[in-house]
ROSE-4610 file (N, C-alpha, C; in Angstrom, 1 decimal, always signed):
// ROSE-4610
residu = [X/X/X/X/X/X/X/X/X/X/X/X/X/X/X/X/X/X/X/X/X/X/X/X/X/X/X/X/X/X/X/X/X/X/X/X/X/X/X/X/X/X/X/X/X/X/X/X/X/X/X/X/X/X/X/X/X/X/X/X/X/X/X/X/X/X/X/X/X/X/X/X/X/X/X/X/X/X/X/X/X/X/X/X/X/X/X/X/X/X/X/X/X/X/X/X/X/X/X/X/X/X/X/X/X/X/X/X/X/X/X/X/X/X/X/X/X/X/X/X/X/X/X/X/X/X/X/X/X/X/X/X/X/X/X/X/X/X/X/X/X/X/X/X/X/X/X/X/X/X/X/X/X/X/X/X/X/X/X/X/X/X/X/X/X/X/X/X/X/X/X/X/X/X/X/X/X/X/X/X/X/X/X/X/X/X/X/X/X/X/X/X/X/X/X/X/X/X/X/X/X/X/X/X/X/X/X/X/X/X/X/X/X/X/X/X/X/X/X/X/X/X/X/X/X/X/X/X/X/X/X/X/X/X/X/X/X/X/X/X/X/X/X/X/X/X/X/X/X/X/X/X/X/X/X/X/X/X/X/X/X/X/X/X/X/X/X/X/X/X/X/X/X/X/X/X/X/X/X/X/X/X/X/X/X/X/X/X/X/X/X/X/X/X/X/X/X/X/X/X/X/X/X/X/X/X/X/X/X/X/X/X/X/X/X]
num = [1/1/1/2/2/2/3/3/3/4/4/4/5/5/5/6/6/6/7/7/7/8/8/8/9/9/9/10/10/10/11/11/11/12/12/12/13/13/13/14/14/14/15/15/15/16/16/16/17/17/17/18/18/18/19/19/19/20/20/20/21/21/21/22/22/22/23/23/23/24/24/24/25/25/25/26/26/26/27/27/27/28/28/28/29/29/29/30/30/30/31/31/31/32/32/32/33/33/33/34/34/34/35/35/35/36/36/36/37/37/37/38/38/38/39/39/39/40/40/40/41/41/41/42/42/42/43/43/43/44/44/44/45/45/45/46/46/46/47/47/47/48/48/48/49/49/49/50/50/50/51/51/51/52/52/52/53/53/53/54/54/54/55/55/55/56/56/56/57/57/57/58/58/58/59/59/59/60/60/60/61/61/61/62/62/62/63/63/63/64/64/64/65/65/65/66/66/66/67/67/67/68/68/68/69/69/69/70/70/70/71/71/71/72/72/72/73/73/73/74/74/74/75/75/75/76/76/76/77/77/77/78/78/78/79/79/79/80/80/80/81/81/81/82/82/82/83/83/83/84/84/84/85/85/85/86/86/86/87/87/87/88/88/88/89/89/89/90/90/90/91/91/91/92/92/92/93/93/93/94/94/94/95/95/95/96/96/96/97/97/97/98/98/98/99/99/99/100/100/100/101/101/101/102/102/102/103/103/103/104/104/104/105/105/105]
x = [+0.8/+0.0/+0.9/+0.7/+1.2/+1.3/+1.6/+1.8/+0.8/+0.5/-0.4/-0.3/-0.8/-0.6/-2.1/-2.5/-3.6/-4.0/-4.8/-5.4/-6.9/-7.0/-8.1/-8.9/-9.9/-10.9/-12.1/-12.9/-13.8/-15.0/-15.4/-16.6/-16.4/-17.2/-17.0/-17.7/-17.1/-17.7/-18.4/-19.5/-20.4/-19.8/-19.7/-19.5/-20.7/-20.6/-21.5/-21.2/-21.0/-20.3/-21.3/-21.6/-22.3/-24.2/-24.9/-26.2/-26.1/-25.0/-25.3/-23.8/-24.9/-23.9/-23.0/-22.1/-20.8/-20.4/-19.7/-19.2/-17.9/-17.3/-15.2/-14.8/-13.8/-12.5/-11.9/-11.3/-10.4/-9.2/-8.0/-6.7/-5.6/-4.5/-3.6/-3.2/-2.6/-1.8/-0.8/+0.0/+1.6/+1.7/+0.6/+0.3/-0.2/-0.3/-0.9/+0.7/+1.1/+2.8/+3.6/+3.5/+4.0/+4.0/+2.8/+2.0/+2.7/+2.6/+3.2/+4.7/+5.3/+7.1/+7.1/+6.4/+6.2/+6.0/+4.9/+4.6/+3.3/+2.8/+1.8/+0.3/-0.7/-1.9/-2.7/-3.7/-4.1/-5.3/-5.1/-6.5/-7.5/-8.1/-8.7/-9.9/-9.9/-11.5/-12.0/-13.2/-13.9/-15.3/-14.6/-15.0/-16.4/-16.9/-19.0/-19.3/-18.9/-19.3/-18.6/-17.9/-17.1/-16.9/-16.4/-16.0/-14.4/-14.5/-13.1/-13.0/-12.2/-12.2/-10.5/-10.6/-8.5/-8.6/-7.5/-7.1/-6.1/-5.8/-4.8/-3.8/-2.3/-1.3/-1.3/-1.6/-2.2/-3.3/-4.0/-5.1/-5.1/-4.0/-3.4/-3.9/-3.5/-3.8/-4.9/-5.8/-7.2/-7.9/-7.0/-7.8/-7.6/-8.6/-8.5/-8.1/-6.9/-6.1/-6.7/-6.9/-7.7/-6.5/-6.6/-5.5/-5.8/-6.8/-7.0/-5.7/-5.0/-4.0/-4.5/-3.9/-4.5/-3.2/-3.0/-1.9/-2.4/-1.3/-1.7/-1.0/-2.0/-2.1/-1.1/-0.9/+0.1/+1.6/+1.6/+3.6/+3.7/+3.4/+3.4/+3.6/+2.7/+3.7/+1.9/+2.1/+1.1/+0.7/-1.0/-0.7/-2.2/-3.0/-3.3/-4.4/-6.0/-6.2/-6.5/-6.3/-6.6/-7.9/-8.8/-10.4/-10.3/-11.1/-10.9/-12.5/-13.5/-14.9/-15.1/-15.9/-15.8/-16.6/-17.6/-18.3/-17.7/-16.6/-15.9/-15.1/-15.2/-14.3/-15.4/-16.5/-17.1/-18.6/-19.6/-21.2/-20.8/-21.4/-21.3/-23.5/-23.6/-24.8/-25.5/-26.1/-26.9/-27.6/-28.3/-29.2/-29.0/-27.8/-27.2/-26.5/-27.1/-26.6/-25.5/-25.6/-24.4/-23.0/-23.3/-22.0/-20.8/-21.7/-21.2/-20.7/-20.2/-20.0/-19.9/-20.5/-21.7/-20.3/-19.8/-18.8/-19.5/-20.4/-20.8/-19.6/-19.1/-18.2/-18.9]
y = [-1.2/+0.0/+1.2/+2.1/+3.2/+4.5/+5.0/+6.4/+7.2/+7.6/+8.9/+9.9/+11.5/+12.5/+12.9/+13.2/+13.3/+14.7/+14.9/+16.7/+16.5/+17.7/+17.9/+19.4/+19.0/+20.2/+20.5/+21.3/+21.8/+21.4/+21.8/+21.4/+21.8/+21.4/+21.1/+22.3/+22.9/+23.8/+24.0/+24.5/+24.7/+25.2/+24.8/+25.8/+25.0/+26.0/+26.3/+25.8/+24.5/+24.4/+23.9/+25.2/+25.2/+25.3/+24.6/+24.6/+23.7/+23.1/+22.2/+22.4/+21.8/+22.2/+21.4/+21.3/+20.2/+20.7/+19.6/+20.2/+19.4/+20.4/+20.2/+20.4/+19.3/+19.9/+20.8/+21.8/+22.7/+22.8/+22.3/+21.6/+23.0/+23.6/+24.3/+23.5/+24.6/+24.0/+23.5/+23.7/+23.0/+22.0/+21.7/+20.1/+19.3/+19.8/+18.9/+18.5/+19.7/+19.6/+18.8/+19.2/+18.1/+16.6/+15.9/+14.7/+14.6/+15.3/+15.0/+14.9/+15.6/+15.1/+13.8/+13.9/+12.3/+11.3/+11.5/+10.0/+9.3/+10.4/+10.3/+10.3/+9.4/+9.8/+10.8/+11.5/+12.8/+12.0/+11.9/+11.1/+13.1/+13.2/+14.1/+13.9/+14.7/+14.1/+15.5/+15.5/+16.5/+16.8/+17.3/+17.2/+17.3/+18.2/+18.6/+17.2/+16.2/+15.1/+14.2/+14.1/+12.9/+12.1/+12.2/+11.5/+11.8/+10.9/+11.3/+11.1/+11.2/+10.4/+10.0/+9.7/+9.4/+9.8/+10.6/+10.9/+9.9/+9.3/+9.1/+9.4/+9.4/+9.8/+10.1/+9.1/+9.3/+10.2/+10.8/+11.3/+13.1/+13.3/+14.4/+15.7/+15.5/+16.7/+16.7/+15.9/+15.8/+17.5/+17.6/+19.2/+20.2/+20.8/+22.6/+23.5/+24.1/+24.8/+26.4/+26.9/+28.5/+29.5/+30.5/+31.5/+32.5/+32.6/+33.7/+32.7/+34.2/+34.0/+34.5/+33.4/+33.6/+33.7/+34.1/+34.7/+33.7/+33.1/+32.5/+33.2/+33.7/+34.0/+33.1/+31.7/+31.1/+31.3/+30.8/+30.5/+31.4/+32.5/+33.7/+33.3/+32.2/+32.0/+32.0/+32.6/+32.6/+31.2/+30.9/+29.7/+30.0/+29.6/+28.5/+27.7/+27.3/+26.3/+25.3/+24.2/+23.0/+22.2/+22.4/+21.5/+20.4/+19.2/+18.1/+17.6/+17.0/+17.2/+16.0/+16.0/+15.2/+13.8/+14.1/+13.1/+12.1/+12.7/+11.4/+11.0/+11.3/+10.2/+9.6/+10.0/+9.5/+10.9/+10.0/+10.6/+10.9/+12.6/+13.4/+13.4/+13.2/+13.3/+14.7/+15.0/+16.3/+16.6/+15.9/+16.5/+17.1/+17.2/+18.2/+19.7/+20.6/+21.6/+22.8/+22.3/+22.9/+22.2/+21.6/+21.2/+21.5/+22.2/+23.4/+24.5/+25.0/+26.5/+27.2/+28.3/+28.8/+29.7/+29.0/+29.5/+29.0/+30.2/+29.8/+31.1/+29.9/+30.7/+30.5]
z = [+0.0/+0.0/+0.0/-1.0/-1.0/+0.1/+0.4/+1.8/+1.2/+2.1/+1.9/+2.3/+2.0/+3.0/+3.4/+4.3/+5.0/+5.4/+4.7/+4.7/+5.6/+6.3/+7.5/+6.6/+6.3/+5.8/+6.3/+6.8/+7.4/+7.0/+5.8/+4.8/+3.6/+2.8/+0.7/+0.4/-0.6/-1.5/-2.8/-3.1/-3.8/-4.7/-6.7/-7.4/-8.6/-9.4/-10.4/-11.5/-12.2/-13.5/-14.7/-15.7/-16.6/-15.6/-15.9/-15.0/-14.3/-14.0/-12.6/-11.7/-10.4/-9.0/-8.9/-8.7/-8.1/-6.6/-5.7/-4.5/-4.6/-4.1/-3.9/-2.7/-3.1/-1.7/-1.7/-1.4/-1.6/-1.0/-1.9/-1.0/-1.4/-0.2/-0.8/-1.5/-2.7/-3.8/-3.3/-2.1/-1.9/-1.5/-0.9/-0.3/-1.2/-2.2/-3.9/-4.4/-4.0/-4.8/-4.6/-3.0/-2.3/-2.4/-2.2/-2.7/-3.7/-4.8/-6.3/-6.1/-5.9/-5.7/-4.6/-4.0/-2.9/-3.3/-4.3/-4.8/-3.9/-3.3/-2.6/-2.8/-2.6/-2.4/-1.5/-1.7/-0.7/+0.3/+0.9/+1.8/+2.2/+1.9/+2.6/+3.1/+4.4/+6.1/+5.6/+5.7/+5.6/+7.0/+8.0/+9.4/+9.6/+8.4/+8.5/+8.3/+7.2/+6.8/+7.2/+8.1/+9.4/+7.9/+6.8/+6.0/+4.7/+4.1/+3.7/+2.3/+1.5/+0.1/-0.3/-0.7/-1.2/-2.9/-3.0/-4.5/-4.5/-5.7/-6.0/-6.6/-6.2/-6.8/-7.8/-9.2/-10.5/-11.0/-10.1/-10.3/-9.9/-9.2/-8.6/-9.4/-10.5/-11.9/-12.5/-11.7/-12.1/-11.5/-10.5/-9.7/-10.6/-10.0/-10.6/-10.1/-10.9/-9.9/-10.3/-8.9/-9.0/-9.0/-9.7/-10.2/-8.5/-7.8/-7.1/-6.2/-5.7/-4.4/-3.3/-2.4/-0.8/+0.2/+1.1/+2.0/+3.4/+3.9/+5.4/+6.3/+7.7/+8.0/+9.2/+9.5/+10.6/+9.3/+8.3/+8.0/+7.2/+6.5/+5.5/+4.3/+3.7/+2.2/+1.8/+0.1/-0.7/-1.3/-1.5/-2.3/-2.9/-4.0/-4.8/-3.9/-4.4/-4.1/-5.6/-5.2/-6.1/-5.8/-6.6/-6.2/-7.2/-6.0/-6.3/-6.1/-7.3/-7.1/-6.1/-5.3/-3.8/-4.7/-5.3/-6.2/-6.8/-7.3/-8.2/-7.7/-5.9/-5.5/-4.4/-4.1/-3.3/-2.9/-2.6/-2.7/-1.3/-1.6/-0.3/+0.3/+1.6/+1.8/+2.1/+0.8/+0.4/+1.5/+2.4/+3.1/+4.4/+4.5/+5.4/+4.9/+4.6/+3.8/+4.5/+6.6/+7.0/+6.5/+5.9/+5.4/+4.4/+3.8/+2.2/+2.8/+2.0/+1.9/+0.6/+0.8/-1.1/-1.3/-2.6/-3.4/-4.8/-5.2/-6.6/-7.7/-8.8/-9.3/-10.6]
């Protein structure tokens, strides 16, 4: 079994693609990068939905990488998020809607 790196996210995001809704993970880009020079799969938990999905290593460049830059606030370095649709790696349960967060793009 391959290593993995293990990302902790809050809850999935809503976007808008063409007329229908998709929901994503939203992973910094360095920890994608990372993974990728590792040779790593991304396990990511998504804490609203006590659930998780695994990317695989091979599948890494499947995300969408967003041009907007974001600034952190704990290590000072700029990054990038990379969305990963939660769907195609696993059925997120709709009927909890505190679980989103409304990023219609």
């Amino acid at each position: 079994m391959r290593k993995s790196i293990k990302i902790k996210i809050e809850r999935l995001f809503i976007k808008k693609v063409g007329d229908k809704v998709k929901f994503y993970a939203s992973i910094r880009d360095y920890l994608v990068e990372k993974a990728k020079k590792e040779k790593k799969d991304l396990v990511i938990f998504c804490e609203k939905l006590n659930d998780s999905i695994l990317v695989p290593y091979e599948k890494l460049g499947e995300g969408i990488k967003n041009e907007q830059k974001f600034y952190s606030k704990i290590d000072n370095r700029t990054y990038s998020l990379v969305d990963y649709e939660w769907k195609r790696y696993k059925n997120p349960n709709l009927d909890k809607p505190e679980i989103f967060s409304q990023l219609i793009l």
